[in-house]
Every structure is written in C-alpha cells, then in structure tokens.
C-alpha positions as CSV (number, residue, x, y, z in Angstrom):
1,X,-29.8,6.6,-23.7
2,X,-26.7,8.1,-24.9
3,X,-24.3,9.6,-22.7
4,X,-20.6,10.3,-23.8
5,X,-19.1,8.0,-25.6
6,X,-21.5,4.7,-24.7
7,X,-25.5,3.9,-24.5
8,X,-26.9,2.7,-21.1
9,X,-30.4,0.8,-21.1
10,X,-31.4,0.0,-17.9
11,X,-33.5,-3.5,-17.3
12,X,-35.7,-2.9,-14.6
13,X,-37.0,-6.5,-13.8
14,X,-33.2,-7.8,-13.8
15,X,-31.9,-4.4,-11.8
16,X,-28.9,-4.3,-14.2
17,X,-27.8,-2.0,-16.7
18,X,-26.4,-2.7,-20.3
19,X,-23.7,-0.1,-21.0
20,X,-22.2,-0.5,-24.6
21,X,-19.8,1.8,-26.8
22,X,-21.4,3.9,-29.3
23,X,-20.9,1.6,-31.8
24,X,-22.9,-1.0,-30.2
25,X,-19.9,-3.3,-29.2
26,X,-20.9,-4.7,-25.9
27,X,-19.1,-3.2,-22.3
28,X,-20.9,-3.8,-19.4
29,X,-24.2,-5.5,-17.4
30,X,-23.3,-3.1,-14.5
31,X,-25.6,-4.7,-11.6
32,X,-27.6,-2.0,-9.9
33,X,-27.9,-3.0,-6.4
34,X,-25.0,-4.1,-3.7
35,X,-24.4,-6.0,-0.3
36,X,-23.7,-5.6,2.8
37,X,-23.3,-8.3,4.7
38,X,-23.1,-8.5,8.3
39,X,-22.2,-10.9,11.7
40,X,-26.0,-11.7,11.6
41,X,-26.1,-13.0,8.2
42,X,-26.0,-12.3,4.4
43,X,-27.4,-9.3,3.2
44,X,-30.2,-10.9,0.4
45,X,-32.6,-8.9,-2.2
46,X,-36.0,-10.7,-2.0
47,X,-38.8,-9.8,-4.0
48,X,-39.0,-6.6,-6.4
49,X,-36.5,-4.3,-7.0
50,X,-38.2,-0.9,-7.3
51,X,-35.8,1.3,-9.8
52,X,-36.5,4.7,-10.7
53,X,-34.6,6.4,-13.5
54,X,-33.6,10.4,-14.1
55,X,-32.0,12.5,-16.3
56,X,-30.0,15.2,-15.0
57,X,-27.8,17.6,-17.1
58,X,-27.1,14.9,-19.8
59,X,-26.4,12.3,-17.3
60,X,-28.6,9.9,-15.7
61,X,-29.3,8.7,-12.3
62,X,-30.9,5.4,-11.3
63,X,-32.0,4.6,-7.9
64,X,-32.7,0.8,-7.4
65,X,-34.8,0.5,-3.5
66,X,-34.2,-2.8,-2.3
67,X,-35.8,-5.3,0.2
68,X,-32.8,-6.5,2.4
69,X,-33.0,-10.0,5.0
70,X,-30.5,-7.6,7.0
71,X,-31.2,-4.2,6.6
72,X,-34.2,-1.7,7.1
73,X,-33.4,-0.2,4.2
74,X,-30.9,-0.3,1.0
75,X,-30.8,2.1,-1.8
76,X,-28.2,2.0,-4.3
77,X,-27.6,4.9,-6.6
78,X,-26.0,5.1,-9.9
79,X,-25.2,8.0,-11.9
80,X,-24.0,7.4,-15.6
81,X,-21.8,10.4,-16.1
82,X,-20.0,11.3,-19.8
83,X,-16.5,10.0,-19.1
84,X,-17.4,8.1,-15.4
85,X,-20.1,5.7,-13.7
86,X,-20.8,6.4,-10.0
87,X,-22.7,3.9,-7.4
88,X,-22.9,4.3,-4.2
89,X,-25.0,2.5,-1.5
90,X,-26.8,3.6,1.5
91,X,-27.9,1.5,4.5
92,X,-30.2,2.1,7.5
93,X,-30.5,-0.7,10.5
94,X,-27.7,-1.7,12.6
95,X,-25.0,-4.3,12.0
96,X,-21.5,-5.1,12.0
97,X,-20.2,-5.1,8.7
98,X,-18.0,-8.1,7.3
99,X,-18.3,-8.0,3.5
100,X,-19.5,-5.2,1.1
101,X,-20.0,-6.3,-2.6
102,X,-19.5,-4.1,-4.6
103,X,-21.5,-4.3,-8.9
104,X,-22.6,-7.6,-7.1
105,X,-24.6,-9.2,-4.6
106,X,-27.2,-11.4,-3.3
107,X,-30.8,-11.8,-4.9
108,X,-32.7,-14.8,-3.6
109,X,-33.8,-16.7,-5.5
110,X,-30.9,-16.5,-7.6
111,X,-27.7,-16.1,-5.0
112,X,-24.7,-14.1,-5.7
113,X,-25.0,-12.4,-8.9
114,X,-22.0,-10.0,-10.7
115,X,-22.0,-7.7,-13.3
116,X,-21.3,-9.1,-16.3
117,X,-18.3,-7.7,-18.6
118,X,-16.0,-7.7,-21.6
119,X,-12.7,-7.0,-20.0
120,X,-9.4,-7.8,-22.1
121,X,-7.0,-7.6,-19.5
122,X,-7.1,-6.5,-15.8
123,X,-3.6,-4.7,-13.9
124,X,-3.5,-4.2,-10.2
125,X,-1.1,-1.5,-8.9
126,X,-0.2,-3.6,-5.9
127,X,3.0,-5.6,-7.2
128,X,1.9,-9.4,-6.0
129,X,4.4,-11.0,-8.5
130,X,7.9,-11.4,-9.7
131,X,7.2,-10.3,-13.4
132,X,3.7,-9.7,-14.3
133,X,1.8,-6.6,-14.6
134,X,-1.2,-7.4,-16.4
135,X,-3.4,-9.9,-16.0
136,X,-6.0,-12.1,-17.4
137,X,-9.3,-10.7,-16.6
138,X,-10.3,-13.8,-15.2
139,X,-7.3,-13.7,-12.5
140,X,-8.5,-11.9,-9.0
141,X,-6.7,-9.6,-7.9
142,X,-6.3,-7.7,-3.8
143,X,-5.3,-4.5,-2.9
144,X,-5.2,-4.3,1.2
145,X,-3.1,-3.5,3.5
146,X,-2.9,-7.5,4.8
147,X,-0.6,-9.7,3.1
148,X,2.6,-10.2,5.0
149,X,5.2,-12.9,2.8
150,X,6.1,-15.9,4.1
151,X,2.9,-17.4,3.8
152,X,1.5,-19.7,1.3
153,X,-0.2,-18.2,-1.4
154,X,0.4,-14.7,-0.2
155,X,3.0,-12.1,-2.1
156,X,0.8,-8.9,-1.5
157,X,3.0,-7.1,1.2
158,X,5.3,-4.9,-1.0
159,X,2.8,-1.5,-1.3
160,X,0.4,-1.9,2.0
161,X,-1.3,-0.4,0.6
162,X,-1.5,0.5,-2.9
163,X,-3.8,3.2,-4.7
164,X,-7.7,1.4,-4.2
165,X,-7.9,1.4,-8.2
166,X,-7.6,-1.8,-10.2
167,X,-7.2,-1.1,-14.0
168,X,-8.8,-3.0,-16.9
169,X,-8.4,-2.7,-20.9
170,X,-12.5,-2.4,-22.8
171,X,-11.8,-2.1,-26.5
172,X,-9.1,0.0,-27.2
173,X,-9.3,2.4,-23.6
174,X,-8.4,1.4,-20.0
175,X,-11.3,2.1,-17.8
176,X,-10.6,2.3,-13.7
177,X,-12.5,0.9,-10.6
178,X,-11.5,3.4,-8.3
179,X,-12.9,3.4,-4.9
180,X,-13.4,7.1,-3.4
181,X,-13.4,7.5,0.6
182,X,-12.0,9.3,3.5
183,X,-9.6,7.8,5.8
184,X,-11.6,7.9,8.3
185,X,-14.5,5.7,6.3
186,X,-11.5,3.0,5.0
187,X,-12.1,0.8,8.0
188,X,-12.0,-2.1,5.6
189,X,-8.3,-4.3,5.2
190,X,-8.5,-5.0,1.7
191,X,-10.1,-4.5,-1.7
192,X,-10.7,-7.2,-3.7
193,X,-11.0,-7.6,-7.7
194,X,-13.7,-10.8,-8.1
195,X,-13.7,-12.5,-11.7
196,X,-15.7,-14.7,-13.2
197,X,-16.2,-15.7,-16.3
198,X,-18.2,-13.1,-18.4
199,X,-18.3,-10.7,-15.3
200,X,-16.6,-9.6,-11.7
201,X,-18.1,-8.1,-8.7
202,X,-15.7,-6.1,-6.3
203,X,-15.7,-6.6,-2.0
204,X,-14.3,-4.6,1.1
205,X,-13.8,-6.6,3.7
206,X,-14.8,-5.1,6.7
207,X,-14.3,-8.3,9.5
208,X,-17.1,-7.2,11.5
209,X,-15.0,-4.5,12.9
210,X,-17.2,-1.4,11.8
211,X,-20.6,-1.1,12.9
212,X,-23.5,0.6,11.4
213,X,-26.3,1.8,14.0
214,X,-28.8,4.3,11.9
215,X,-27.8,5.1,8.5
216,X,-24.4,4.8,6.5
217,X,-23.1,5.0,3.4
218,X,-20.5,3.1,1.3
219,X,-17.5,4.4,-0.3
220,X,-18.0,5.6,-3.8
221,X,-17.5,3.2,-6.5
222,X,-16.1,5.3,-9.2
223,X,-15.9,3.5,-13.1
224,X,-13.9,5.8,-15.1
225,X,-13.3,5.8,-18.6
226,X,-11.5,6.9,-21.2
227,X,-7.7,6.3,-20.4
228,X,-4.7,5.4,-22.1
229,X,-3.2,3.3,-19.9
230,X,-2.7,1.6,-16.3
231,X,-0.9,4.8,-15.5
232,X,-2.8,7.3,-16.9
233,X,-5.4,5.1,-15.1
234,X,-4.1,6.1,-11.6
235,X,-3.4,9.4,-12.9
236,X,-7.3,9.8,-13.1
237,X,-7.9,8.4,-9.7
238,X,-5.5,10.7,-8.0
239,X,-7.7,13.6,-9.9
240,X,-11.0,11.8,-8.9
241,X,-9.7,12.0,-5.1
242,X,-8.9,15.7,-5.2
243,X,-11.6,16.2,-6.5
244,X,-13.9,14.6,-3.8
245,X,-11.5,16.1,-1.1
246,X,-10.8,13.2,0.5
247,X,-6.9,13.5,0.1
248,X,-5.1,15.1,3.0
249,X,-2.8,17.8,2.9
250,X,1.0,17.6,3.7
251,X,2.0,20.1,5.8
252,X,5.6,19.3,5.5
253,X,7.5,20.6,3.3
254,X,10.6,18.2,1.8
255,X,14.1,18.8,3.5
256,X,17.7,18.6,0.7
257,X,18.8,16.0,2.6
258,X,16.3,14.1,1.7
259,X,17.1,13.2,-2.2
260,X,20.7,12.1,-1.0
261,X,21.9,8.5,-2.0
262,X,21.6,5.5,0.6
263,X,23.0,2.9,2.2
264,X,20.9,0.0,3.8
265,X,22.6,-2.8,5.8
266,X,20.0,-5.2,5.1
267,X,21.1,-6.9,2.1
268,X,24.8,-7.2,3.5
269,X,23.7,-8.4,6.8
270,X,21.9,-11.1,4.6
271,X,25.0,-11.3,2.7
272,X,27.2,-12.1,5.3
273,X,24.7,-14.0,7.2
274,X,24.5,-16.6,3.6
275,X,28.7,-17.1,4.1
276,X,28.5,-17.2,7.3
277,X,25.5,-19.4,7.8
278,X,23.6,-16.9,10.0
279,X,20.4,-15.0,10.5
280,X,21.0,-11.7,9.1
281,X,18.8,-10.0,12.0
282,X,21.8,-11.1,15.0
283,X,23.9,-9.4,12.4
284,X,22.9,-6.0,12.8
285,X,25.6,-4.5,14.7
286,X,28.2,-1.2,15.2
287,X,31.2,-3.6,14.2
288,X,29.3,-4.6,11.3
289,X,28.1,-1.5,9.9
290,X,31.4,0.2,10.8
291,X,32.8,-2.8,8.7
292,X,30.2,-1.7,6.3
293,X,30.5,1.9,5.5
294,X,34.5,1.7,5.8
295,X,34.3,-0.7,2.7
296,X,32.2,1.7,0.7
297,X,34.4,4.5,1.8
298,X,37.9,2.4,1.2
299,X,36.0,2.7,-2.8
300,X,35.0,6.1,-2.6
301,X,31.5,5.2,-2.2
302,X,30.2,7.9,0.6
303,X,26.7,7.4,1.2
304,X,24.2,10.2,2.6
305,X,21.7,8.4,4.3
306,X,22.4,5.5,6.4
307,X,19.3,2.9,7.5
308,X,20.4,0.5,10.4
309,X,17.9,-2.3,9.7
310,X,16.7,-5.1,11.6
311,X,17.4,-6.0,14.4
312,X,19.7,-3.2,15.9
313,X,17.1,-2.5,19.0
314,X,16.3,-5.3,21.6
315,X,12.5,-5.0,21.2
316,X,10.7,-4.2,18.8
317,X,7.8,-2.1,20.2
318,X,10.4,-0.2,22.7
319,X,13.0,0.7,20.5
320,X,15.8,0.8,22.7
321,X,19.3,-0.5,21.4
322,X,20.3,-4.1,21.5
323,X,24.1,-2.9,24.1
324,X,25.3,-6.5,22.8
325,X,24.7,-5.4,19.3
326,X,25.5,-1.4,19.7
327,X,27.5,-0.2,22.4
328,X,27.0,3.2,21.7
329,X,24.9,4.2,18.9
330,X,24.3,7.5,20.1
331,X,27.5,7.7,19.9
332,X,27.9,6.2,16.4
333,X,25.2,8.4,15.1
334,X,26.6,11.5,16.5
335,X,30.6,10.6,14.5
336,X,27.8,9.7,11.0
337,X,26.4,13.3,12.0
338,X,29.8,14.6,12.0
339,X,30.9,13.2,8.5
340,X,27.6,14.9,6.9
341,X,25.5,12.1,7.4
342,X,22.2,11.3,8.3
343,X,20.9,8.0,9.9
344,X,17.4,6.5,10.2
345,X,16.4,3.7,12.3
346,X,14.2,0.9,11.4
347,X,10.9,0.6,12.7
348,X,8.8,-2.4,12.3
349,X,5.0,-1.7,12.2
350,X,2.5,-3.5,14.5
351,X,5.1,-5.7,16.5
352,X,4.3,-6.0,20.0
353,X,7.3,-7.5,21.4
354,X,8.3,-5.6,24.6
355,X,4.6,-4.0,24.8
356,X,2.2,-4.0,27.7
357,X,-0.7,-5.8,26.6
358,X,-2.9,-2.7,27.6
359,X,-0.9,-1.5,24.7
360,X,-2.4,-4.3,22.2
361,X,-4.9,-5.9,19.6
362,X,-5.8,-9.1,21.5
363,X,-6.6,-12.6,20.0
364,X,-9.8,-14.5,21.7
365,X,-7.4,-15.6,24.4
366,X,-6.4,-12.5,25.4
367,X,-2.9,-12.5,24.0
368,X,-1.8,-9.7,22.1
369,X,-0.9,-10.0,18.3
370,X,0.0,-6.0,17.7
371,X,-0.1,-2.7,18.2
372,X,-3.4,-0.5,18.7
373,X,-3.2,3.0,17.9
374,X,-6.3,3.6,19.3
375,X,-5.2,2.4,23.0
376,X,-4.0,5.2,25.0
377,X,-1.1,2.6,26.3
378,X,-0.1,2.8,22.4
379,X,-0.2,6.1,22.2
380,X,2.3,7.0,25.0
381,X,4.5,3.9,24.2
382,X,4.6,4.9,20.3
383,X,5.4,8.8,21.6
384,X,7.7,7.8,24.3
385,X,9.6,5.6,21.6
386,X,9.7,8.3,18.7
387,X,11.3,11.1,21.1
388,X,14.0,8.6,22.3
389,X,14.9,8.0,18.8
390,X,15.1,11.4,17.4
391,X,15.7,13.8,20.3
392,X,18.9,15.4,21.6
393,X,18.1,13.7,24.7
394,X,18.0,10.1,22.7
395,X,19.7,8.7,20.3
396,X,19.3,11.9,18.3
397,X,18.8,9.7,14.7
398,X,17.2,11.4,11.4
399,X,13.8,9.0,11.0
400,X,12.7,5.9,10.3
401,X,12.5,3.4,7.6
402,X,8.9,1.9,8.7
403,X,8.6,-1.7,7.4
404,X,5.9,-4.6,7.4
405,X,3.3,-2.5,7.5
406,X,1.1,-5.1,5.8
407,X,1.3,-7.2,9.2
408,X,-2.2,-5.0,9.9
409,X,-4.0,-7.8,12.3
410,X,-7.0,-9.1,10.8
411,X,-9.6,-11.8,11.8
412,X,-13.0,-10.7,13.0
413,X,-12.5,-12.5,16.8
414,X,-9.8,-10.0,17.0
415,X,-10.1,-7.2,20.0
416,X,-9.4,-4.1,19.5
417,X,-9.9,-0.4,21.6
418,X,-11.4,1.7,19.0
419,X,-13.8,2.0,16.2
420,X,-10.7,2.1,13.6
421,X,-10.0,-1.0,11.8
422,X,-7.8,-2.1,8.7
423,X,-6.8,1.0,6.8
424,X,-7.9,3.6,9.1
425,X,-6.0,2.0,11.8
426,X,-2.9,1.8,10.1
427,X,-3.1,4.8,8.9
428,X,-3.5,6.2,12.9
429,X,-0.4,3.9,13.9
430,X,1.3,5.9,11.4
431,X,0.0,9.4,11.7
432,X,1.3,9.1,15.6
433,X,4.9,8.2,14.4
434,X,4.7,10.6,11.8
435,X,3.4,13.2,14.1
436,X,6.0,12.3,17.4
437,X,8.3,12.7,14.6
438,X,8.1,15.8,13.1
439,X,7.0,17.7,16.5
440,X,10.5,16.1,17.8
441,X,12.8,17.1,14.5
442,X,10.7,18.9,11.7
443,X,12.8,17.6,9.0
444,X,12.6,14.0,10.3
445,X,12.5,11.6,7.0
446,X,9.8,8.9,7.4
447,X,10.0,6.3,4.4
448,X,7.3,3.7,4.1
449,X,5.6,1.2,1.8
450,X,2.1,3.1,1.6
451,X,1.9,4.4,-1.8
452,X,-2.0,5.1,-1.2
453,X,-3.1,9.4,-1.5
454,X,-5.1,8.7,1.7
455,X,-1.6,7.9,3.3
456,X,0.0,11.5,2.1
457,X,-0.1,13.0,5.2
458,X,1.8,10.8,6.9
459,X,4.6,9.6,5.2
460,X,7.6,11.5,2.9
461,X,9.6,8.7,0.6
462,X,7.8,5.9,-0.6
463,X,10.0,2.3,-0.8
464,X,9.5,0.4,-3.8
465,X,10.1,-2.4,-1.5
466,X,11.6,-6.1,-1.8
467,X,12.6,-7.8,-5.0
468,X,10.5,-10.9,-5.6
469,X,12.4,-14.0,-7.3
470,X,11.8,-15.7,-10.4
471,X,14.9,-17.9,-11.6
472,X,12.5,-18.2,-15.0
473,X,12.2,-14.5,-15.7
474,X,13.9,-13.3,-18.6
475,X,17.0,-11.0,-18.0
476,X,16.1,-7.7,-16.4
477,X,13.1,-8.5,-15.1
478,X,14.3,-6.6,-12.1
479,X,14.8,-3.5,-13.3
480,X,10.9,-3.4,-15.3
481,X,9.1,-4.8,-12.6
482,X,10.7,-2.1,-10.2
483,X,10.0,1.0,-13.2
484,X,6.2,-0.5,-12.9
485,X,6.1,0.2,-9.0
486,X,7.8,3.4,-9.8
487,X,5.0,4.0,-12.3
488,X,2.3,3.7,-9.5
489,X,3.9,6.1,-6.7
490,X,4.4,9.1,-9.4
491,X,1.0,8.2,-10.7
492,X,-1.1,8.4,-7.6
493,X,1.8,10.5,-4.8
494,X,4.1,12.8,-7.4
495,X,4.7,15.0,-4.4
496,X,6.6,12.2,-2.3
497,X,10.0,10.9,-3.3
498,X,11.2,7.3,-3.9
499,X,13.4,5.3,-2.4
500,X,14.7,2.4,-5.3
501,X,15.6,-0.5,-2.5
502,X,17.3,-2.7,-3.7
503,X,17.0,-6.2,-2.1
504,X,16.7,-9.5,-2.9
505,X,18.3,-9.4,-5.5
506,X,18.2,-12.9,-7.6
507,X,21.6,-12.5,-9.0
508,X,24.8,-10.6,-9.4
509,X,23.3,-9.6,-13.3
510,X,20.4,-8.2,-12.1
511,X,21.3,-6.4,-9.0
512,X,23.8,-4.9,-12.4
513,X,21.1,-4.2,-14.2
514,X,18.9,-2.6,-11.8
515,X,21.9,-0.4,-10.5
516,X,21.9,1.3,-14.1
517,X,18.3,2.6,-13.6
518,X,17.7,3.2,-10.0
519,X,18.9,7.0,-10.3
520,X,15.9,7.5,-13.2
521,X,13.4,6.0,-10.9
522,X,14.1,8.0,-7.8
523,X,16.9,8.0,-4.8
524,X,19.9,5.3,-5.7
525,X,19.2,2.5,-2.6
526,X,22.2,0.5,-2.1
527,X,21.9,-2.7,-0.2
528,X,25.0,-4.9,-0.5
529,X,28.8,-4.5,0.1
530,X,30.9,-7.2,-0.3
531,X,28.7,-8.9,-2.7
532,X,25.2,-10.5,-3.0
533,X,23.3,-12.7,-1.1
534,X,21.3,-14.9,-3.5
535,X,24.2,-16.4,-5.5
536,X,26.8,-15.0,-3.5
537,X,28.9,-13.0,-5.8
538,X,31.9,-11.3,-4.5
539,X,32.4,-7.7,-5.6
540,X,35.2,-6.3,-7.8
541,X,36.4,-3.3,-8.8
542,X,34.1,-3.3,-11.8
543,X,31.2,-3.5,-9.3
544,X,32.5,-0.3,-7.2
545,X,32.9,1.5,-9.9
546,X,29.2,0.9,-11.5
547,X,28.0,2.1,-7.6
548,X,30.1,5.3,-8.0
549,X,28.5,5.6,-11.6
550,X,25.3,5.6,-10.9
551,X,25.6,7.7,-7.8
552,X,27.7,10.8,-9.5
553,X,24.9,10.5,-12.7
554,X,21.8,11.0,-10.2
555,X,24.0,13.5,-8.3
556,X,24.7,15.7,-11.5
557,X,21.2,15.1,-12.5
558,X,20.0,16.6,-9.2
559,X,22.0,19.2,-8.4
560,X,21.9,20.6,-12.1
C-alpha cells in the first residue's frame, strides 16, 4: 500500500512490516509487536500472532494481538501515517516493569528479534563525546537522565536529559525516533538506541520501579520522516509534542537580568587549585572570589551574574554556608546586590549529605544514596533550603545553578517513597526547587542541564555543560561541539535561554576560540581568571581584552 512518500506491505506470519521509498529502495522491516518485560520474567510471543490490517483516511492501522508468557494481554498498534509511523503498546495483567523494547522483542522460538533497517548514520542529541556528532549506525546510543562522569565507560552526564529523539540519515532525509509521553508516564531512566547489524530495536528501562496492575499503555513511538537534518529533526519532535500536549506550560515569564554575562568560580577555583596542588571544592571561598571578581574588575571586566560553585555550603542537602569558607555571605551578596549584581548559588541535585534518611532513596541496606522528592521529609528539607537561600530572611541570593542532575539513583533493589521513578522523579525534585523558588522571589533564575520539553516548566537557562577533552581533536573542536549542544536546546526549548559554560577547557587555544563564539550561542560564561586549568596558561592583557570583546559584542547585540 502506498502512503506518502513510501509502500508498506505488511507480513502477517513474520508480524513485520516492509516499509520502502517509492522508488522501491529498501527502508525498513519495522517489527509489529513489543516487550515488556517484567521482575517475573521476560515478556515472550509464543504461538500466532493474530494481525489485523485497516485503512483509515489514506493511512493504515495494523493491530498485531499477541500471546505473552507475562501478560494477559498485549496488543500493539501501528498506524502508517504520510510523513510519520506511530506504535504504541498496550498491556493488561500486573507486573513491575524493567525493560520495554521498543520495534523489538521476544518471539519464542526465535528470541529477541529487531527491526531490520538501512540506516546511513545515526546522531544522538545527548553530547556523550569530545568531538563526534554523528555516528555509525551500528554505534548504540543512550539518552537518560543516568550517567554521572567519572566512571568507566560513562560520558552521558552533560544534558540529563536530552530531547527522547535519536536522529538517523535513510536515503537522502533524516527520519526521527521520537518518543511521545507525559511526565508523569516517563518513569523510565533512560532511552536506549540498540544496533545491530541490518536492524536496531529501542528500550526504556524501567528498573522494576513502575508497576502495572490492570491495563497500561506505553509511550508513543513516533517514526517521523521527511527531515533535513538532526536539527530540523528535533525541530519536528518539539512540534510532535505540542501537538500531543504533553509539553508543560511555563508560567514564568523571563526577567532582563537574566541575559546578563557571567562569572563562574569554578574553572578558577580549579585553576588555582592545579598551581596550588589542591582540590578546587576547599577553594570556594569569600577571599577567593573577592580575589576573583577584583581581578576581572582591576581589567574592566564587570560581570552581571555571579555563580559561587562548589563547595561554598557545608552540606550539600542543607545548604547552609561553610563559616570557614564564607564568613558572611549574606553579607557578600548584599555589597554584589549593591554593585548591580546578581548572585546564584550552586545546588547539587540528589546529594544527601546532611539529610535525614527519612529524607532519602535507600540502598538494600538501608543507607541512603539521594534525595526523594516524593518523601514528605524531602519536601520540607528541599523547601526549608530554597527559602533560606533566596529570602530576605536568608541569604537573600538570585537562584541556583543546579548541577549533576544525572546522579538520578538507579538500580531496581533501590527503595524509594513514591510511584515516581527516573525522569518523573527528577523532574519532581526539580519542580519543588523550582516552585520554592519562584513562590520565594518570582524572578529567581534557575539554570540547569535538562534540555528535555517535558522539563520546560521547571527550569529557565539551559547549561551547555562541561567541555570534554580530546588532546587528538583538531583545532576548535571546542567551539563546534558546544554550537552542536546549542543546536539541540534552540531545537527542542527556543523559549529558554542558554548559558555557554565554559569549563574544562583543554587549552589556552581553545578556551580562545570558544570565547569568540559564546556570545552567538547564548549568554557569554566565563570561567577562569588568572588563567586556565588544563595547561595552565597565565593570562595577559591580550586575554582581558578578548573577555571585554566578546562581552561588549553580545552586549550591543542585545541591547540593540
């Protein structure tokens, strides 16, 4: 049957449809059934698949009725669309859900079976590597909002998370895999891209968290075609979204002060900590960052945003200042205040430290390993904490720079209070600092990692995040690698800013570099100020004056 631009013939005793352009040139063996998987066991196929085809207004719907070794029931519906494919699976029984596989699953007697596929390349909006953005198709790929650096094989941190969309080039378009849920339904951690050769299938990994008692459904699986690129890609899956409703509104609108130039003490704690041979988080105090700013200022660099980073408070989960660090940072804020300045505090995600474990996610041993929204001892902790930042009554600061928020606990022995998990319980940790926030100072600026419409309501800059290293890259790798994560948030959030960052950078050339473009990409993020970190270049005038270049351009530019 034609539909669009591409023929689908449907193979009932296989349960898989052949999708190919109208030219006959082969696309797709789309698989017509999923699984769920569950704590009791695989979710199998066994026997007949019964498939029943329709045509509806030009399109057509197949309905493939499974027999499941786990379920009651499983019926997976496909709609062939002109310029889209839909599938979505529905499930009655009870279970706790680990793994749901996506254009795959199990059949016995065959076992796990994909769709099969012609892909040329694959991109992944989640930046999980110093210089690449497209892929082989054979390379997997995860979007989540797990993936915290520092351990082996992991680099997935920097958007937690990104836009669920993975990109891939058939013929001479870019199609997307798009998946299409409520927050409330994304109890799952991560999204996963699973290549083989001549195929992929594509799995949400649930971790036995989110239980199914009577019937549910699975996110919609949205195959869209037709685009011109990666971007245009995420483009389309922002539209998709909007136009399933499942994108929050923002009911904030965005303060002036927001779009003004700042100054993060991050990269020169970690500067002065490499000269010094420190940690860079002792080094997060007032005599530092008065050292700091009175540098900038000696060169007529005035910043107006400042961001105390880690570690200016003595726990993480209370939020109160470190007095051996900051003897009076009310007191400090209130003279940054008087200057014109505004000041946010960093706020590490999910860390427990200084929490009662009522407060917590709990391992099988009953120690706590983060944060749980969902716990009422959360709830008053993360409220308490947000009005002593920002009120009168507090330390009266501007927001919060919220970090590591791909430290989301995962591991299915892991205890928890309520039915979120993953996503949705991120996304709750989030909406109550958010909330505290705004209720506290309406024009509070909250900046975070979460370039993800489902996270819209709840944040208002989007950081593009660390600099990964690659001493192999060619020159300026830097500054294209950070216009591609720029490329995602406008794609998929237009209506929230960007903040540039602006750390690690591998070397005095490209921390250069980068400086020349940050003020195209968004709000100019400067990180170091007596020189870098990495190869520990001292500053010179040439240096300053490139800052106050690049800060007067994105000035004139915004206030023309």
């Amino acid at each position: 049957m034609k539909i669009g631009h591409y023929t689908v013939d449907v193979h009932p005793t296989k349960a898989h449809a052949d999708v190919r352009g109208v030219g006959g040139q082969p696309w797709f063996a789309l698989l017509l059934f999923a699984s769920l998987d569950t704590t009791t066991g695989y979710d199998e196929s066994y026997g007949d698949i019964d498939l029943e085809s329709v045509q509806e207004d030009g399109a057509l719907v197949v309905t493939a009725t499974a027999r499941s070794t786990v379920w009651e029931s499983r019926v997976t519906t496909t709609r062939f669309l002109a310029d889209r494919i839909e599938t979505q699976t529905t499930v009655t029984g009870k279970g706790r859900l680990t793994e749901t596989h996506l254009l795959g699953g199990r059949r016995t007697p065959r076992g796990f079976l994909p769709s099969g596929s012609h892909l040329r390349l694959a991109y992944s909006p989640n930046p999980d590597h110093p210089t690449r953005v497209l892929r082989d198709p054979l390379e997997p790929a995860t979007i989540g909002v797990c993936g915290e650096g520092g351990e082996p094989g992991i680099e997935r941190w920097l958007f937690s998370p990104a836009p669920w969309c993975f990109a891939a080039a058939l013929d001479d378009q870019w199609l997307g895999l798009s998946v299409v849920a409520p927050i409330a339904a994304q109890t799952f951690t991560s999204y996963q891209y699973l290549p083989v050769t001549g195929g992929f299938s594509l799995r949400l990994d649930y971790e036995g968290h989110t239980v199914v008692e009577g019937t549910s459904n699975t996110p919609t699986l949205v195959v869209h075609l037709g685009s011109e690129s990666p971007e245009a890609v995420l483009t389309r899956h922002r539209e998709l979204l909007d136009a399933h409703g499942v994108v929050p509104a923002r009911t904030t609108p965005a303060a002036d002060w927001w779009s003004g130039t700042i100054f993060c003490g991050w990269g020169a704690q970690c500067a002065l900590g490499a000269r010094t041979d420190q940690a860079p988080q002792p080094l997060a105090t007032q005599a530092n960052y008065d050292h700091f700013l009175g540098t900038l200022a000696d060169q007529g660099i005035v910043p107006e945003t400042v961001v105390i980073d880690d570690k200016w408070q003595s726990s993480y989960a209370t939020c109160r200042p470190d007095p051996t660090k900051w003897q009076d940072l009310k007191g400090w804020i209130a003279q940054r205040h008087a200057t014109g300045q505004r000041v946010l505090l960093w706020w590490k995600a999910w860390d427990e430290e200084g929490a009662p474990v009522e407060a917590c996610i709990t391992d099988a041993a009953g120690g706590p390993v983060g944060l749980d929204a969902d716990a009422p001892a959360c709830v008053e902790l993360i409220t308490e904490a947000v009005e002593y930042m920002l009120s009168a009554d507090g330390l009266d600061a501007d927001g919060f720079k919220v970090d590591f928020t791909a430290r989301t606990p995962s591991g299915s022995s892991l205890r928890h209070s309520g039915a979120r998990w993953g996503a949705a319980l991120l996304h709750e940790q989030l909406r109550l600092v958010y909330d505290s926030a705004k209720r506290v100072k309406p024009d509070a600026l909250v900046v975070t990692h979460t370039p993800n419409p489902a996270f819209l309501d709840v944040t208002d800059v989007i950081r593009l995040n660390d600099v990964l290293r690659d001493d192999t890259a060619d020159p300026g790798y830097v500054a294209r690698h950070m216009t591609y994560r720029a490329g995602v948030v406008r794609a998929v959030v237009p209506e929230l800013g960007i903040d540039t960052d602006g750390w690690m950078m591998p070397s005095h050339a490209e921390w250069r570099d980068y400086l020349q473009v940050q003020g195209a990409l968004g709000v100019p993020a400067l990180y170091y100020v007596d020189g870098t970190d990495t190869d520990r270049y001292d500053f010179g005038p040439d240096d300053f004056a490139a800052i106050r270049d690049t800060w007067n351009r994105y000035r004139s530019a915004t206030n023309a």
